[in-house]
N, C-alpha and C positions, 0 to 999 in steps of 0.2 A: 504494500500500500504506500510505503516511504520514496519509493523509486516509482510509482505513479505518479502520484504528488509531484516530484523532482520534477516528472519528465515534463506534466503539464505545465509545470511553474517555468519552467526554462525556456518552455517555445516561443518563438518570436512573437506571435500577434498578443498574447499573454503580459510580455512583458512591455511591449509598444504601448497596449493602452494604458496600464498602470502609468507609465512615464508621462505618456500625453495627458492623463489626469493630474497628476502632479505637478507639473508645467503649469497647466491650465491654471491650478488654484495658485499656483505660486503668482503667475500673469494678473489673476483677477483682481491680485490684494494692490497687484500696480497701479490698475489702470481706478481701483477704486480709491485710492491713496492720491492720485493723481486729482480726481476729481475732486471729492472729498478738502481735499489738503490745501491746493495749490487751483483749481480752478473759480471751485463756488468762492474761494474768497474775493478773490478779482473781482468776479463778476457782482460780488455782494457788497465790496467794499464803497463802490460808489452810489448806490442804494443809501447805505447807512452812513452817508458824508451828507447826500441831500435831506437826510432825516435828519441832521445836527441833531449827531447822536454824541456825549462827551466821547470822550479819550477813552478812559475806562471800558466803559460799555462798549465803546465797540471792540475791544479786545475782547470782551467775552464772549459778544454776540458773534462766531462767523468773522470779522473781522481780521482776523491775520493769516498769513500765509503760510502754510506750516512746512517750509521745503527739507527742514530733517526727517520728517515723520517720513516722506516724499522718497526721500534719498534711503530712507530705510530700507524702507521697500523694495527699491533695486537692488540693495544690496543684500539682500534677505534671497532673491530672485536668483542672484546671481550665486549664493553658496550653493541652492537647493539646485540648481540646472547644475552645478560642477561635481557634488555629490552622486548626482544621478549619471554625469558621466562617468564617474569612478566604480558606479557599478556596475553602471553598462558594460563598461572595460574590463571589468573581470568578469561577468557573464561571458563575454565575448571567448577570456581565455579559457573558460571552463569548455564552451561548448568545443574550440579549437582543440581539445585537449581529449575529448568525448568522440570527437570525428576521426581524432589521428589515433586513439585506441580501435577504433570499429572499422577503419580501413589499415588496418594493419592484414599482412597476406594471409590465405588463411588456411586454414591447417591442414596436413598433406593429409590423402585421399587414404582410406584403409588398404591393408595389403590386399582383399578381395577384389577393390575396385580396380588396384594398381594391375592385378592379374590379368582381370579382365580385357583392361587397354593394354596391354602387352599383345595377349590373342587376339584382340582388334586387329590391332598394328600391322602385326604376321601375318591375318588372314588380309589383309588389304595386299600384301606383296604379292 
């Protein structure tokens, strides 16, 4: 059941989507950090400039632009994509490893069989 498990966890579409998932949410927390952080404020800050809203307050309301949360983010993005290629990488050498086991030549034929192709041989002369 262990070398079931193994084989299906190893095969490529298996392991493609798990990663494209991973990706995906790592992507999502970007572009929602993006908007979130660094867009609505812009877009918000002159809104609450025409509202002569103080100082204060607009710092708390939406008002600022948050480009480290921002910058987190890609960098958060960018461990989990290089993680994922380190796995990949040695997925890659397991299965390389799994291939050159199983195309190794393969084991000589019984003496019956060898018999047999010998009188083959003979009777083709």
């Amino acid at each position: 059941m262990l070398k079931e498990f193994k084989a299906f966890a190893i095969r490529g579409n298996v392991i493609d989507l798990a990663i494209g998932v991973v990706i995906g949410a790592a992507f999502n927390k970007i572009v929602s950090s993006l908007i979130d952080d660094v867009i609505t404020p812009l877009i918000l800050k002159p809104a609450l400039e025409a509202a002569h809203l103080s100082r204060l307050e607009e710092l708390t309301v939406f008002g600022t632009v948050k480009y480290g949360v921002f910058l987190s983010a890609i960098l958060n993005f960018i461990i989990v994509a290089f993680v994922l290629f380190l796995v990949v990488k040695g997925i890659n050498a397991a299965r390389k490893k799994e291939e050159a086991k199983a195309s190794t030549a393969p084991p000589p034929p019984p003496e019956d069989i060898k018999l047999l192709t010998e009188i083959r041989d003979l009777l083709k002369k």
